[in-house]
C-alpha positions in Angstrom: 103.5 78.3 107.4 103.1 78.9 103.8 103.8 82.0 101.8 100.6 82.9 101.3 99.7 82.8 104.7 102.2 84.3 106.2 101.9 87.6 103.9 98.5 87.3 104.9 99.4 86.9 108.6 101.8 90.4 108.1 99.2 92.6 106.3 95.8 91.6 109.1 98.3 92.0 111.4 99.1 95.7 110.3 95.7 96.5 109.8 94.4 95.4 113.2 97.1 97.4 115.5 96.5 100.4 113.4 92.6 100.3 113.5 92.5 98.7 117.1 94.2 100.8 119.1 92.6 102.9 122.2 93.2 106.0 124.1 94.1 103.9 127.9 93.4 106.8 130.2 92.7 104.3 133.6 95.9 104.0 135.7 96.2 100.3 137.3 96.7 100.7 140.9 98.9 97.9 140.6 101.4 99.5 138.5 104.3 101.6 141.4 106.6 103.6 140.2 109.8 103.5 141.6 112.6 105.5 139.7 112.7 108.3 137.8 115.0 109.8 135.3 116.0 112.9 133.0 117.9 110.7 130.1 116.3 107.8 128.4 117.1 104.2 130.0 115.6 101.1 128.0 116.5 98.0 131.1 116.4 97.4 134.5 118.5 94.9 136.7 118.3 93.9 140.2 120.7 91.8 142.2 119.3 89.3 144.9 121.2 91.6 147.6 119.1 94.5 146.1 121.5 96.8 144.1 119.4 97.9 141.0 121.4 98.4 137.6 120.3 101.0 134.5 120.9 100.8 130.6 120.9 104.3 128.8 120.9 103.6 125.2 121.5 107.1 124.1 118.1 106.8 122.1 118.6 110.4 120.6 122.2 110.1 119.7 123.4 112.6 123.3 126.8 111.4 125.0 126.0 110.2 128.5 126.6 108.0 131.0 125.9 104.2 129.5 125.5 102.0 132.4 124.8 103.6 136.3 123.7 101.9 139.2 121.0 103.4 140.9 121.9 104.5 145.1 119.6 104.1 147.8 119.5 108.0 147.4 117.6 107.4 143.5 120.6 108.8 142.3 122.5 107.0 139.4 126.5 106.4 139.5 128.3 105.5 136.6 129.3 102.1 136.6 131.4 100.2 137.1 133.4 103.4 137.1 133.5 106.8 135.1 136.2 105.4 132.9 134.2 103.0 131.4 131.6 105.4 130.7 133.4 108.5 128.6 134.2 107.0 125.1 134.7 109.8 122.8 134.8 109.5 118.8 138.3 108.6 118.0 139.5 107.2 121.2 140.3 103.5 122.3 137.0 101.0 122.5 138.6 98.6 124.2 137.7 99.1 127.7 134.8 102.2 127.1 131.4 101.8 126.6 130.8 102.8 123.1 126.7 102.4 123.0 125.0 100.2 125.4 122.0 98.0 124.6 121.1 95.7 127.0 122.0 94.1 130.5 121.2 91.7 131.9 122.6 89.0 135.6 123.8 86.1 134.0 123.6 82.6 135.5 127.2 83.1 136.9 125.8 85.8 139.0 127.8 88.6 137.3 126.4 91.8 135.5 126.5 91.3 131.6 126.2 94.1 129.4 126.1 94.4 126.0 128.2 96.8 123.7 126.7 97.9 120.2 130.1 99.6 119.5 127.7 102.3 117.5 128.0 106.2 118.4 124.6 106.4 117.2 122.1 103.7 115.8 122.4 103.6 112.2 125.8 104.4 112.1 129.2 101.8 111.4 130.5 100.4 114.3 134.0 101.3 115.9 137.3 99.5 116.1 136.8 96.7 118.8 133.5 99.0 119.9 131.2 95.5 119.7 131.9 93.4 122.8 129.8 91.6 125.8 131.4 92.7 129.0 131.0 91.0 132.1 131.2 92.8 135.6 131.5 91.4 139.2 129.3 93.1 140.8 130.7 92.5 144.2 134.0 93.5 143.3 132.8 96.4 140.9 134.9 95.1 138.4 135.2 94.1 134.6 136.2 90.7 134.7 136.1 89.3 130.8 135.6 91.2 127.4 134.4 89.1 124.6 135.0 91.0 121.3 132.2 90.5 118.8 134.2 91.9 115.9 134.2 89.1 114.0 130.9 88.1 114.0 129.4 91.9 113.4 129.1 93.7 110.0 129.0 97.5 108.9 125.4 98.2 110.6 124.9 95.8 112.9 122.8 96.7 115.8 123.7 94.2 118.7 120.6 94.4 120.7 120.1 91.4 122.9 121.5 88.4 124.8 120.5 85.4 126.6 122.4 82.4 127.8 122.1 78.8 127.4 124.6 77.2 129.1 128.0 76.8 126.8 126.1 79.1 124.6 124.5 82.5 124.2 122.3 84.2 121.8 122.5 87.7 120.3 120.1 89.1 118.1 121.1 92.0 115.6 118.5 94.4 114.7 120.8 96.3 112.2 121.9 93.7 109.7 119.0 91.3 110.3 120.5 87.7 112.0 121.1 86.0 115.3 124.6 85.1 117.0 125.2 81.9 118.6 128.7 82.5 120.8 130.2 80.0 122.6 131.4 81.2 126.0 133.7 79.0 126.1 136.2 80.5 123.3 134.5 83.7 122.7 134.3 82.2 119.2 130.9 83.0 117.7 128.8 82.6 114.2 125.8 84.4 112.4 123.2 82.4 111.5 119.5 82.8 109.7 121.1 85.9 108.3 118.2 88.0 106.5 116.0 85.2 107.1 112.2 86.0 107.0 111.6 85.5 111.4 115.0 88.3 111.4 113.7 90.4 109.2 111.2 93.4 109.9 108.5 92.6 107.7 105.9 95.6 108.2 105.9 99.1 109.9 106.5 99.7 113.7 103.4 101.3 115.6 103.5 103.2 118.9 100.0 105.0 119.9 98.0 104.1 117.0 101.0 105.7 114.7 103.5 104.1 112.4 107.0 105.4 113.3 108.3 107.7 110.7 112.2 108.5 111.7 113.0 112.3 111.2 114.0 111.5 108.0 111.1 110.4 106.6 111.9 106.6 106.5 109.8 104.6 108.0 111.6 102.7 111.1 112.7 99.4 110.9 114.1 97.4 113.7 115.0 93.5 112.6 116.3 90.4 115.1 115.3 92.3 118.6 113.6 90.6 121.5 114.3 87.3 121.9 113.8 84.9 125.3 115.0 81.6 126.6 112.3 78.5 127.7 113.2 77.5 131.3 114.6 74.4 129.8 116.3 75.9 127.5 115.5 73.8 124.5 113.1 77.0 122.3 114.6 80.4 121.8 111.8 82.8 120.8 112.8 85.6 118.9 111.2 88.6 116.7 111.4 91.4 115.0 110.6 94.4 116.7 107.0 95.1 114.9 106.8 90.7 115.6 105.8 88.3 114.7 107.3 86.1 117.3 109.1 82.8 116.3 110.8 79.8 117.4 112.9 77.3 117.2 115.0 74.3 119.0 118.3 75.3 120.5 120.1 72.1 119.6 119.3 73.5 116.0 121.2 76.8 116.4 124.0 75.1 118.6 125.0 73.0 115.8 127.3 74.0 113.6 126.8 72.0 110.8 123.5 73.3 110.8 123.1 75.3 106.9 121.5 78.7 106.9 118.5 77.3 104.7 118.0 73.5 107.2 118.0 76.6 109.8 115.3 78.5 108.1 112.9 75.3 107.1 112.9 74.5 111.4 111.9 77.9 112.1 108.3 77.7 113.3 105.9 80.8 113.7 105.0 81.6 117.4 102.5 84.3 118.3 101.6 87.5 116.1 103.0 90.0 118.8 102.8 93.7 118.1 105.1 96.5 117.9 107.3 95.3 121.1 109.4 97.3 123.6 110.6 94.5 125.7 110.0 90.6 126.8 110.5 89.2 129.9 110.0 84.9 130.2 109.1 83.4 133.6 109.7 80.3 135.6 106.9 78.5 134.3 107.4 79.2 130.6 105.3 82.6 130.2 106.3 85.1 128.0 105.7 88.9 129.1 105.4 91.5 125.8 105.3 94.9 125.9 102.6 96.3 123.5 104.0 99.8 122.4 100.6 100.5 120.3 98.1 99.5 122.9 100.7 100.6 126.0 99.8 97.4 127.4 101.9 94.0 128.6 100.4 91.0 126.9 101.2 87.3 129.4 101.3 84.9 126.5 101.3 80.9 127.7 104.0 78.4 126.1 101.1 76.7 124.3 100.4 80.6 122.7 97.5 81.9 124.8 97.4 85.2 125.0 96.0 87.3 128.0 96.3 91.4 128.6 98.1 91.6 132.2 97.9 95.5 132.5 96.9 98.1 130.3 98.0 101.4 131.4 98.4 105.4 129.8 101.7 104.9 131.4 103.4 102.4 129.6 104.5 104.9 127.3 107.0 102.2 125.3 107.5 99.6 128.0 111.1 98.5 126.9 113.0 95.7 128.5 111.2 94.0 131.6 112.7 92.0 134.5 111.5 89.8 136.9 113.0 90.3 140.5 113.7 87.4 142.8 110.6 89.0 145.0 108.3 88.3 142.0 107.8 91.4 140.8 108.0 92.8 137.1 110.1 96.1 136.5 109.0 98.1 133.9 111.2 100.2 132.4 109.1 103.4 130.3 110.8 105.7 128.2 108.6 107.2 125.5 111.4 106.2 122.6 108.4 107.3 119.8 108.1 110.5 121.1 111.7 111.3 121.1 113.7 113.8 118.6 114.2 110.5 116.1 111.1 110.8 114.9 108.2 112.6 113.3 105.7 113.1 116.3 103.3 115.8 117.1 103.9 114.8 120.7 106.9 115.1 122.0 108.5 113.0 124.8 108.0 114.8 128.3 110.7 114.1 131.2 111.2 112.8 133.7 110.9 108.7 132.2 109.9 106.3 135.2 110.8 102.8 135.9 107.1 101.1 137.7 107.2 97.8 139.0 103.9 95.7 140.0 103.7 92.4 141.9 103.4 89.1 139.3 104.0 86.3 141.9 106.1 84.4 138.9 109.4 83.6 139.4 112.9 84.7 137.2 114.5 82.7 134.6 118.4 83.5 135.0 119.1 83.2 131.0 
């Protein structure tokens, strides 16, 4: 896409999510909610046995439990244990859970989580704080740490994974970039570093609103969502006010790849909106969260886009997940409303997790 068009693409972009967007007072029958919680949680796992697996991001910078698994009871438990779930500034990284992001079951059936190794977002991450750790879930137990040290810099933001075989893909919404990590050695590499598709090019909007942080900047989230085609040869990958992009995994897996042969392959997707969370299913269908419209777009691999529910509910859907049932879990946790920003409406608790048959099947990436 040229310049011109693609400046053009960001500015009617802005314009129509601000001036488009609706009060959507109809609940969708469809839509079920299941869990409910008093901190904010941003993901949702489930095993094929049925265990179901939380991600608190501590949104508004207040110590808690990272990771919990959720009982049969609704209550959460830390997981895997306490231990790994009391980091305090100034003590060891190593094995603690600094500041979740994401989690996700990886193709080797294991829970993966990912550490941002920042006490709060914004801040400089910790002494080995950045690091993918990977749990047995049947044994409740850490069984590798990856550090991600080397591959982080002073504000990185690690924010989300997928795998592709040997490989897997992190994006950094902090210091704008992707990883590319081989599993293999741990070893990984930063690549389309400030790069126009990891860059947040134009305000985030949640309910018709840009997002002003408490500060009085506006918010800016860079590399964020980012999912894996069932054959694994397109990563998609966006800011988190979009656009969307792509481009061929043989491209990023290459090491001799240059930054700038990177950026000339990187091909313009879908103009998505302000985005909590993505999903990708069986068939090639991407699932975006709309957080201006609180909506789910269903957008085909050939870039069809369709609304699959539109509810008042979907107060920021974040991260979504397809069960091996076929249904979608959506995650809700009013992240615009909270104390980081300038809102006349504040968030309201409890958050809920709602789920709603889709009849697609997962994508283990």
């Amino acid at each position: 896409m040229k310049i011109k068009g693609f400046l053009l693409l960001l500015l009617t972009g802005f314009g129509s999510y601000h001036t488009t967007h609706a009060q959507t007072k109809q609940a969708d029958a469809r839509l079920v909610q299941v869990y409910q919680s008093t901190l904010m949680w941003n993901g949702i796992v489930t095993s094929p046995d049925g265990r179901a697996f939380v991600c608190f991001p501590h949104v508004e910078g207040v110590p808690a439990v990272s990771i919990a698994e959720i009982k049969p009871s609704s209550q959460t438990a830390p997981y895997p244990d306490v231990a790994w779930n009391v980091w305090k500034k100034g003590s060891n990284a190593q094995h603690a859970f600094v500041r979740t992001n994401s989690l996700r079951f990886g193709p080797d059936g294991n829970l993966w989580i990912i550490d941002t190794g920042q006490p709060k977002q914004g801040e400089s991450v910790v002494k080995d704080g950045p690091k993918l750790v990977s749990i047995n879930t049947k044994l409740n137990k850490v069984v590798r740490i990856i550090p991600l040290g080397g591959v982080v810099k002073q504000k990185s933001f690690l924010d989300d994974f997928r795998f592709n075989g040997e490989h897997l893909y992190i994006t950094d919404a902090g210091e704008p970039g992707l990883i590319v990590l081989d599993l293999k050695t741990g070893k990984g590499r930063r690549v389309l570093d400030n790069d126009r598709s990891t860059t947040d090019q134009r305000p985030m909007m949640a309910e018709g609103k840009v997002m002003v942080k408490a500060n009085g900047k506006q918010e800016r989230l860079h590399a964020d969502q980012l999912e894996l085609s069932p054959d694994g040869q397109i990563l998609y990958f966006q800011p988190a006010s979009g656009p969307m992009w792509r481009i061929e995994t043989r491209l990023l897996d290459n090491p001799a790849m240059l930054s700038a042969q990177l950026a000339k392959q990187v091909k313009l997707f879908y103009n998505t909106p302000t985005t909590g969370g993505t999903c990708i299913d069986a068939e090639g269908n991407l699932y975006v969260t709309d957080a201006n419209q609180l909506r789910i777009l269903k957008i085909t691999p050939q870039g069809q886009a369709s609304t699959l529910i539109r509810d008042p509910r979907l107060l920021w859907a974040d991260a979504l997940w397809i069960d091996d049932q076929g249904y979608l879990w959506i995650p809700t946790n009013q992240q615009n409303r909270s104390a980081n920003y300038k809102t006349s409406v504040k968030a309201k608790y409890p958050v809920y997790i709602y789920k709603m048959k889709l009849g697609a099947k997962p994508v283990r990436r």
